[in-house]
C-alpha positions in Angstrom: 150.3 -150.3 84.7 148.0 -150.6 87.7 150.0 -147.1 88.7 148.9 -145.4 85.8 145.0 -146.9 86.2 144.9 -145.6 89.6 146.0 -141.9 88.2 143.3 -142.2 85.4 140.7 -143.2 88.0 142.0 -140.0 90.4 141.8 -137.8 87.3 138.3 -139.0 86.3 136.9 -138.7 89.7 138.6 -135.3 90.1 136.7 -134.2 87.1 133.6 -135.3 88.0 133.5 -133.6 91.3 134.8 -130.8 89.9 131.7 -130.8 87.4 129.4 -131.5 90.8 130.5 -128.3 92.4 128.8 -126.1 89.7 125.7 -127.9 89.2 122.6 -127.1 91.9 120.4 -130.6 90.8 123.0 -133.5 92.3 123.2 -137.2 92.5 122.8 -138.8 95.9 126.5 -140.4 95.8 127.7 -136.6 95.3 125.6 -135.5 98.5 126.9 -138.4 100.6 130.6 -137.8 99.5 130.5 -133.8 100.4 128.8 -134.6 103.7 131.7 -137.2 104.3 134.1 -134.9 103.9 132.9 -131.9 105.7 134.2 -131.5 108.7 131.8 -128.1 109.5 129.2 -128.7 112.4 126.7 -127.4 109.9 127.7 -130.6 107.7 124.4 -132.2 109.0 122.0 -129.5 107.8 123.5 -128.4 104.3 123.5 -132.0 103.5 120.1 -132.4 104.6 118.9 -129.2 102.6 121.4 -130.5 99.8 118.9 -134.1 99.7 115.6 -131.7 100.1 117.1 -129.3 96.7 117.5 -132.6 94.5 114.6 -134.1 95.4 115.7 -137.2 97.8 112.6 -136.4 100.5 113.5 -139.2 102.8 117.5 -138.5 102.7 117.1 -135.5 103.6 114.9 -135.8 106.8 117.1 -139.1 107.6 120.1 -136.4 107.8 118.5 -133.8 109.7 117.7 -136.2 112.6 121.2 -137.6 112.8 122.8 -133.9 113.8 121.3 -134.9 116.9 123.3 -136.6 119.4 123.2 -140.9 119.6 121.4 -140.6 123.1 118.8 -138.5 122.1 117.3 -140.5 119.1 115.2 -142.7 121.9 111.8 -143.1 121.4 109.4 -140.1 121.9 107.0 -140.6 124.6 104.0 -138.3 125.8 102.7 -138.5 129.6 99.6 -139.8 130.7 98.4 -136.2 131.3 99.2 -135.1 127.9 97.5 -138.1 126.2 94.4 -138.1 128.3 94.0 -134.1 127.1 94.8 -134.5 123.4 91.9 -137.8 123.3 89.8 -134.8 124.2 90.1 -133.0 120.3 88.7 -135.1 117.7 90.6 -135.0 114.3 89.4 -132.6 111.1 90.6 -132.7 107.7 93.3 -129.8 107.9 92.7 -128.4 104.5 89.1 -128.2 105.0 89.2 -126.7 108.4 91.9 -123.5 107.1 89.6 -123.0 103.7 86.3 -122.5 106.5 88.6 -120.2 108.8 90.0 -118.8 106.1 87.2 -116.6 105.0 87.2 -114.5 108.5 91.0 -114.0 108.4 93.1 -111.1 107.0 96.4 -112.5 107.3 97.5 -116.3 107.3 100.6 -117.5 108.7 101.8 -120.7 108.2 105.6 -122.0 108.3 107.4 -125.0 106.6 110.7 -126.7 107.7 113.3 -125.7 105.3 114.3 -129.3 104.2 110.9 -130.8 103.9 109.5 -130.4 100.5 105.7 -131.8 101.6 105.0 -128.5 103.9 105.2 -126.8 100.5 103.3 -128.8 98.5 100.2 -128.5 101.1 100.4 -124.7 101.2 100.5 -125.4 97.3 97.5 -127.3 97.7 95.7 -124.1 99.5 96.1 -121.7 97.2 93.2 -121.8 94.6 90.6 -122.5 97.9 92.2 -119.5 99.5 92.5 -116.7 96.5 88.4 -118.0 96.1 88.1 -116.7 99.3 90.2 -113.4 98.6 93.4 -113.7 99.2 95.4 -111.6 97.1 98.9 -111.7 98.3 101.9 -114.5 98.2 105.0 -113.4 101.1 107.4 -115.6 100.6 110.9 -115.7 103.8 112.4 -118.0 101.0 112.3 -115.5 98.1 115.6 -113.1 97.5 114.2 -110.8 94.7 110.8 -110.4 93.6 109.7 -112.9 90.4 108.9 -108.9 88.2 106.6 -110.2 85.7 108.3 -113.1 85.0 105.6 -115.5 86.6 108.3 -118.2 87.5 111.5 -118.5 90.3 114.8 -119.0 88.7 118.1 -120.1 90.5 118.6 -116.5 91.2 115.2 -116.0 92.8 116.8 -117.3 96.2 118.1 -120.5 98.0 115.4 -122.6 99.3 113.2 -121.7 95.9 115.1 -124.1 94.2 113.9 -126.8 95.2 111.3 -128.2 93.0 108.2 -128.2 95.0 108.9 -124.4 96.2 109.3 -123.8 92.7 105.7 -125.3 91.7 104.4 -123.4 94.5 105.2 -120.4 93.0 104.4 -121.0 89.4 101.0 -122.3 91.1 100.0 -119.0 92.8 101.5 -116.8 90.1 98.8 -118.9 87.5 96.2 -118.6 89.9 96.5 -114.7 90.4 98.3 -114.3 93.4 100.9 -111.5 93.8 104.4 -113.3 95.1 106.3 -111.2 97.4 109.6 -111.0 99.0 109.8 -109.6 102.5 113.2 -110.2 104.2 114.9 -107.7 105.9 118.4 -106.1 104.7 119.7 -104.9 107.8 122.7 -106.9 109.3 122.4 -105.7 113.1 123.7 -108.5 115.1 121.4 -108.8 117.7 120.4 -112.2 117.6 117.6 -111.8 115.2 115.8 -109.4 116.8 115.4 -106.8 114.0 115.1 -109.0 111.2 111.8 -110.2 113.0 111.2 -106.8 113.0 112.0 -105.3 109.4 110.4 -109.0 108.1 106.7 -107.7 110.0 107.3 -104.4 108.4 107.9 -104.9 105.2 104.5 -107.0 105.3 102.4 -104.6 107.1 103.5 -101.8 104.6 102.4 -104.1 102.1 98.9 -104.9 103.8 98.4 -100.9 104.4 99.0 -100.1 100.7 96.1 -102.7 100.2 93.7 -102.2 102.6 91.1 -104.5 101.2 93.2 -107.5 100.4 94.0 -110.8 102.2 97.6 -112.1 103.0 99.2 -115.7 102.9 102.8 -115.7 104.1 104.9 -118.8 104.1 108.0 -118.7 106.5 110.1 -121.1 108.4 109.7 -122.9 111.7 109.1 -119.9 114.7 108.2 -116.8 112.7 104.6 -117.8 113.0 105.2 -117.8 117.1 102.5 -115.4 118.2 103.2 -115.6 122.2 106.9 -116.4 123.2 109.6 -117.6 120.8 112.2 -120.5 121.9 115.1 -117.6 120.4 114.9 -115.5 123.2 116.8 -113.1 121.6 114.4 -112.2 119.3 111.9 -110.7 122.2 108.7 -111.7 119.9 108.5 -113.3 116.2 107.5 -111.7 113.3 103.5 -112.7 114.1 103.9 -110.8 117.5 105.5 -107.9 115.7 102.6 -108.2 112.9 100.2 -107.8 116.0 102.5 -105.2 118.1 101.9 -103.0 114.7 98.4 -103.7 112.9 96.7 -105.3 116.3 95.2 -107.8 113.9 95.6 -111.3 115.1 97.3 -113.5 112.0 95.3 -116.9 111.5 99.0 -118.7 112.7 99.5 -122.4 111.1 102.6 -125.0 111.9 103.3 -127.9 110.0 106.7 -128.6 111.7 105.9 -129.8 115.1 104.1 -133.2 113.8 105.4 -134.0 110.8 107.3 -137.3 110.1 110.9 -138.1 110.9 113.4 -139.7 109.1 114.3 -141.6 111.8 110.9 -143.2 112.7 111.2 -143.8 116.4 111.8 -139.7 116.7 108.3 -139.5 115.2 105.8 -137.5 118.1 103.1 -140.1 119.6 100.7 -138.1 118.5 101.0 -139.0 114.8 99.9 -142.0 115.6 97.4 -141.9 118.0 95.5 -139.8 115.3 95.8 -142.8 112.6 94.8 -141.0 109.6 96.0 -140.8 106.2 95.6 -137.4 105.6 96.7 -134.1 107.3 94.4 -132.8 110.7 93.6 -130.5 112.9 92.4 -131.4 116.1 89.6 -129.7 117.5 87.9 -130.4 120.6 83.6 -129.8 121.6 84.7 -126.4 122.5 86.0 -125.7 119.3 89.5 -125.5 120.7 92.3 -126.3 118.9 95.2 -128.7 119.8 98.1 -126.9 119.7 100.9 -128.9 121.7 101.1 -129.8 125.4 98.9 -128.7 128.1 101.6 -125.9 129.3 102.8 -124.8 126.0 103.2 -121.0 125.8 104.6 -120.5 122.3 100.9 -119.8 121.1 99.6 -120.6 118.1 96.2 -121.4 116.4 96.3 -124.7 115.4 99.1 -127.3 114.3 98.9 -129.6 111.5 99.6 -133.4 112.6 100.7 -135.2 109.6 100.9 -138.9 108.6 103.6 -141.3 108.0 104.5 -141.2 104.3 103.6 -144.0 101.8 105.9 -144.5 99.1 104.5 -145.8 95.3 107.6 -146.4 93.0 110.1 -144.8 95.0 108.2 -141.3 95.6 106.1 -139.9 98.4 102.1 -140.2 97.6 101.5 -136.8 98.5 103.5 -135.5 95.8 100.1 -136.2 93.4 98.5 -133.8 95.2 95.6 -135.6 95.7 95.6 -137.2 91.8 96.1 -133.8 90.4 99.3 -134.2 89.0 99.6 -137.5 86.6 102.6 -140.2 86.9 105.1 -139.9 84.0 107.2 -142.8 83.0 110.9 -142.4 81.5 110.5 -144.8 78.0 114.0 -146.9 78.4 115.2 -146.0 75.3 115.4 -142.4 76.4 118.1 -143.9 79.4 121.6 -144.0 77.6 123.7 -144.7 80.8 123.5 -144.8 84.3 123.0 -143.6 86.9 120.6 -141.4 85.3 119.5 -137.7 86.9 115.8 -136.8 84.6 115.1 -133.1 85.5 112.0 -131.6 84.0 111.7 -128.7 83.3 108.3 -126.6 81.8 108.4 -125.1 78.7 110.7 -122.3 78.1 112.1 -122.2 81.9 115.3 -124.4 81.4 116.8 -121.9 79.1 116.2 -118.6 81.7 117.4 -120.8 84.4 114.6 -121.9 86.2 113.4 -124.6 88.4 112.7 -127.9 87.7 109.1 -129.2 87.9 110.9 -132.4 89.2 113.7 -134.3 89.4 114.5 -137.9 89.6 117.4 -140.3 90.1 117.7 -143.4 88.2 120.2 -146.2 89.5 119.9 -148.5 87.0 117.7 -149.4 84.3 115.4 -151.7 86.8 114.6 -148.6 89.0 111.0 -147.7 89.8 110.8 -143.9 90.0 108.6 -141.9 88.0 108.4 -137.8 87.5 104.9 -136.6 89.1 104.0 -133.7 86.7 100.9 -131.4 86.1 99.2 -131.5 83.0 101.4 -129.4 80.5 104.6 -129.5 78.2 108.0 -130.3 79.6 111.6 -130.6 78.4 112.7 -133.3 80.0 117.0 -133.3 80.3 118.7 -137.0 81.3 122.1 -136.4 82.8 125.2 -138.9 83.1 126.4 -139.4 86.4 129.2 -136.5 84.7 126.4 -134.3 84.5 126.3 -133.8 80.5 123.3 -134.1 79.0 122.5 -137.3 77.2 118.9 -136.6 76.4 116.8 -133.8 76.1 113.0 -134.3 74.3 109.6 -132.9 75.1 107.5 -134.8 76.9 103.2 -133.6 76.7 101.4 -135.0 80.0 97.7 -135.5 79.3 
């Protein structure tokens, strides 16, 4: 008898993970058993882009920061030097500081880590400021085919776009007015990257000389933005250098990567702390030189956002409100017929062309605190089983 239980329990599992493998939204518990039994050296990174997708923010940087090897996760420390210079710049609100510069720029850079979900919710947070002041033009690294008239990414639209806070980024700056643009290269030279920085700079600078009197925002990941020398060596200059090397306009160049938060805390940089704010900055000095990294760095950029230490209410980052925007939605009980519970929701009309979630949450058990963060708007709100069937699916109006 106990034989036969163990089959049944083999052939339930089995089905279940079976089930996982064609869903893109997952449970935490399916994550952790697929990094557990990959053996790949990339095991590390999918996982942690696997967390960032399905909307487990603090999993995902947690995983990131163990690929690193046990005798490197020490404490960061700056020198005396390097503190002494960075007391010198005096923190400024970093949205308010890129709206001001904004409106004597052409071009804007600025780059996101590809499992942190909060870089895109603060170029999000830039867009209506920043089409006020004339920018026209969305270039997205992320995006695989361009969004047509559609307004909206879909699963198809690429791989990073899936997750749910590069999906609202989208929708955002499609609502707003902007025109969202793909501009990765197609050629498969292996040369280390070197002509994909190239094609990526060309395919925006065509763009920017077939509208001469527009402004450009292009969101990329981690060096792109790298307007003097790259760490890739084998890419000879980033795609900003190349932008230069072909328009000799100098892009307005903006990281968020350097200072954000770790998942493991003691890897967090000094510097987020010494700044003790609870909002993003940009450090300026009485010059009006901006702090950009160590005294001797060479990478060149124009400024560097330092960011704080998340704070959690109910389970989910604060920043995810952007700034009170979007409203807190609560999952009635009654709606919860088993769990754990996975609540995806979805705007109206977008579940059915495949589209991306608005949000996603995971529910343990019925005394978990986790609420949806939503826009105001209509959703169709879908409740899987830990099977992934649907076991609700109502409309949900958040005022």
């Amino acid at each position: 008898m106990l034989k036969l239980k163990m089959i049944f329990l083999l052939i339930l599992t089995s089905k279940a993970y079976s089930q996982a493998e064609k869903e893109t939204y997952l449970f935490s518990k399916d994550i952790k058993t697929n990094f557990e039994n990959d053996k790949n050296l990339s095991r590390y990174q999918v996982a942690a882009t696997n967390y960032s997708i399905s909307s487990y923010y603090k999993q995902g940087l947690e995983t990131w920061d163990k690929q690193s090897a046990s005798d490197t996760l020490e404490k960061k420390t700056i020198s005396t030097e390097d503190s002494l210079y960075f007391k010198s710049f005096k923190p400024v609100n970093a949205k308010k500081y890129i709206i001001d510069r904004s409106k004597n720029e052409r071009i804007i850079l600025i780059n996101e880590a590809h499992n942190n979900s909060r870089h895109r919710v603060f170029t999000t947070s830039l867009l209506q400021d920043l089409y006020n002041n004339g920018y026209r033009f969305l270039g997205l690294e992320a995006l695989w085919k361009n969004l047509d008239n559609r307004g909206f990414a879909v699963l198809e639209s690429g791989f990073y776009t899936k997750e749910s806070q590069f999906g609202n980024l989208i929708q955002e700056a499609t609502k707003i007015g902007f025109t969202v643009f793909r501009y990765e290269g197609t050629s498969r030279v292996n040369d280390g990257g070197k002509t994909r920085e190239i094609e990526q700079a060309e395919n925006i600078v065509k763009l920017m000389k077939e509208n001469p009197n527009s402004k450009f925002l292009i969101h990329c990941g981690y060096e792109h933005i790298i307007e003097g020398v790259p760490s890739i060596t084998t890419w000879d200059k980033a795609m900003a250098g190349r932008i230069i090397e072909m328009t000799g306009i100098n892009p307005f160049t903006i990281d968020q990567t350097y200072y954000s938060e770790k998942g493991i805390p003691t890897l967090n940089s000094p510097y987020i702390q010494l700044v003790n704010r609870d909002y993003p900055v940009i450090m300026v000095n009485k010059d009006n030189k901006i702090f950009t990294g160590a005294i001797d760095d060479s990478k060149k950029i124009d400024c560097t956002i330092i960011y704080p230490v998340t704070k959690y209410i109910n389970n989910r980052p604060d920043w995810l409100s952007l700034s009170k925007e979007r409203k807190t939605v609560k999952i009635e009980k009654t709606k919860i017929k088993e769990y754990p519970a996975l609540v995806l929701a979805y705007r109206i009309n977008e579940y059915e062309k495949k589209g991306i979630p608005a949000d996603i949450i995971e529910l343990l058990d019925a005394s978990g605190k986790s609420n949806l963060i939503l826009e105001k708007g209509e959703y169709r709100i879908l409740i899987k089983n830990s099977d992934y069937k649907i076991v609700s699916d109502f409309i949900q109006t958040v005022k």
